[in-house]
Every structure is written in structure tokens, then in C-alpha cells.
C-alpha positions as CSV (number, residue, x, y, z in Angstrom):
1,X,-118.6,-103.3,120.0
2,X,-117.4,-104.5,116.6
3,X,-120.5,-106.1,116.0
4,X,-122.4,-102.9,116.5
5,X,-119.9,-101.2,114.5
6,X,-120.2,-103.6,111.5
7,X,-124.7,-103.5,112.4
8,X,-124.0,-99.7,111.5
9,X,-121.9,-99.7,108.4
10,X,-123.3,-103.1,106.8
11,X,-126.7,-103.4,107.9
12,X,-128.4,-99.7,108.7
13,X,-126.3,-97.8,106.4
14,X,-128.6,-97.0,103.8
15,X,-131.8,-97.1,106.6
16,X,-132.8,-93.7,108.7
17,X,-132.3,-93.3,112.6
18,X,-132.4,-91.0,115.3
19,X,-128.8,-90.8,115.4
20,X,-128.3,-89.5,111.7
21,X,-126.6,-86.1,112.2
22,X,-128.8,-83.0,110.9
23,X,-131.8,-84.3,109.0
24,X,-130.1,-87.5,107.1
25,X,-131.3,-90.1,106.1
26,X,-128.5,-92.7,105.5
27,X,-125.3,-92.4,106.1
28,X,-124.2,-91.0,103.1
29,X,-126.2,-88.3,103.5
30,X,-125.3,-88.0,106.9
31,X,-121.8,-87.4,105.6
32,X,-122.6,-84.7,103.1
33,X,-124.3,-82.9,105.5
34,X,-121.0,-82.4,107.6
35,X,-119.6,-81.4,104.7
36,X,-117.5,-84.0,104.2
37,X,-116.6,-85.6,100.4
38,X,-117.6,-88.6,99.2
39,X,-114.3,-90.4,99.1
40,X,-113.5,-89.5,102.7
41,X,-117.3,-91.6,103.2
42,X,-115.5,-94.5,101.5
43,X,-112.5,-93.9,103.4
44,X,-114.1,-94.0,107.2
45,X,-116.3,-97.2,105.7
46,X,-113.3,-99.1,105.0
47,X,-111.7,-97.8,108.4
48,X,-114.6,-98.4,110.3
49,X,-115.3,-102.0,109.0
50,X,-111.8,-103.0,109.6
51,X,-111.2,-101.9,112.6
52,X,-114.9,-103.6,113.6
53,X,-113.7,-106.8,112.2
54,X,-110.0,-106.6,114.0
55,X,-112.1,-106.3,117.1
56,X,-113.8,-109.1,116.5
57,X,-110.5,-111.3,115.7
58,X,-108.9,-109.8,118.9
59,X,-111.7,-112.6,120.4
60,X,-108.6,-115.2,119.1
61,X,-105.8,-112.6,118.5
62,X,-105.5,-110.6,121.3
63,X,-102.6,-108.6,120.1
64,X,-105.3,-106.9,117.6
65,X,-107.1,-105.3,120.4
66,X,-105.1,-102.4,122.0
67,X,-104.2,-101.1,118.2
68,X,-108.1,-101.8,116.8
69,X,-109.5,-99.9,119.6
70,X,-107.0,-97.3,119.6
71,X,-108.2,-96.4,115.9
72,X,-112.0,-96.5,117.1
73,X,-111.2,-93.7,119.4
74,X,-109.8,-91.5,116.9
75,X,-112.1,-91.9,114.1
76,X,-115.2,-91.6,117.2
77,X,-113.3,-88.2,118.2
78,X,-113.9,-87.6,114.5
79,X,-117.8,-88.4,114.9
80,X,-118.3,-86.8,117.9
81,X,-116.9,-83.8,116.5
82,X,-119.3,-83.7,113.1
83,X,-122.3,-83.8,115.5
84,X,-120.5,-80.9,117.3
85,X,-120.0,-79.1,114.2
86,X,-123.5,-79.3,113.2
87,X,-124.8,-78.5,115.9
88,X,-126.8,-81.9,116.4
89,X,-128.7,-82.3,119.8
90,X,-126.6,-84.4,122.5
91,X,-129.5,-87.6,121.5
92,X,-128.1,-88.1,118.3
93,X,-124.0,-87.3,119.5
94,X,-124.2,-89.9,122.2
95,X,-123.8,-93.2,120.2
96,X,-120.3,-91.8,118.7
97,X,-119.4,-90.8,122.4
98,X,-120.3,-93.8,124.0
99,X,-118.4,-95.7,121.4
100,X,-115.3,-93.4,122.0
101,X,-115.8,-94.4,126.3
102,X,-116.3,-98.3,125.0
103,X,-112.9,-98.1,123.2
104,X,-110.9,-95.7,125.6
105,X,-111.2,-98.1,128.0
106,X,-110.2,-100.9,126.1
107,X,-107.0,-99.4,125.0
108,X,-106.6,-98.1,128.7
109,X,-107.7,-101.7,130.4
């Protein structure tokens, strides 16, 4: 999951998918279109990245896990809820509720 996380922020950011919510085209735009400023885009990057890579370490620190996860829910509650907002079609709100499921079980498990 971090590594799709990181694929995401790192790697697609600045590309198009089906998954952009409204008609966006990166994720900055995706962003804006919620409505949402451009510091609180910087803010969930820096959140989202961390929590990815803390993820990743759990792989050798296992006490990084519950907590990491645990943050991925909330801020996937967060993305979940945009799509919501916006009214975006359940194909491009899936990802950020699958994500949620992925992470709600690991802080559960």
C-alpha cells in the first residue's frame, strides 16, 4: 500500500487518470477543484508521503504500522469525502475507499 501511495504522490501526480475527481487533470488540479487551498495540497503531500514511507519502514519497524495506518484512514476519510462532495461517480471514489478498507484493517489486524 505505501508503495502505491508513494506511485500516486511521486510518480502520477502531475499525469491525468480516471480517478481525478471532477474533470482534473493532476492532482493539483484535482485539489482546487474541491475547493481546497494550495497549502492544504502541500500539507496532504507531505502527510501522504510520510505516512507511505512509515509504511514501508514498518517492513523492519513494526511499531510504525498501527500509528502509519491509522493516519491513512483519516486522511482517506478525507478523500473519500471530496469525491462525495463533488459529486464524482463511485469509479473515481473507489481507490480512496479501498485504500481506507486496506488501512482499517491494518490498524484493526
Amino acid at each position: 500500500m505505501g508503495i502505491g501511495i508513494l506511485n500516486v504522490w511521486l510518480i502520477r501526480s502531475g499525469k491525468a487518470t480516471d480517478y481525478r475527481g471532477r474533470d482534473a487533470k493532476n492532482l493539483r488540479e484535482e485539489f482546487a477543484a474541491y475547493g481546497l487551498p494550495f497549502w492544504f495540497f502541500c500539507l496532504i503531500a507531505v502527510l501522504k508521503i510520510s505516512l507511505a514511507l512509515s509504511l514501508i519502514a514498518g517492513v523492519w519497524i513494526p511499531v510504525l504500522v498501527r500509528p502509519s495506518a491509522l493516519g491513512m484512514v483519516v486522511l482517506m476519510l478525507g478523500a473519500f469525502s471530496m469525491h462525495l462532495k463533488v459529486k464524482d461517480p463511485f469509479s473515481k471514489a473507489w481507490p480512496s475507499l479501498a485504500v481506507l478498507l486496506m488501512s482499517l484493517l491494518i490498524v484493526l489486524l
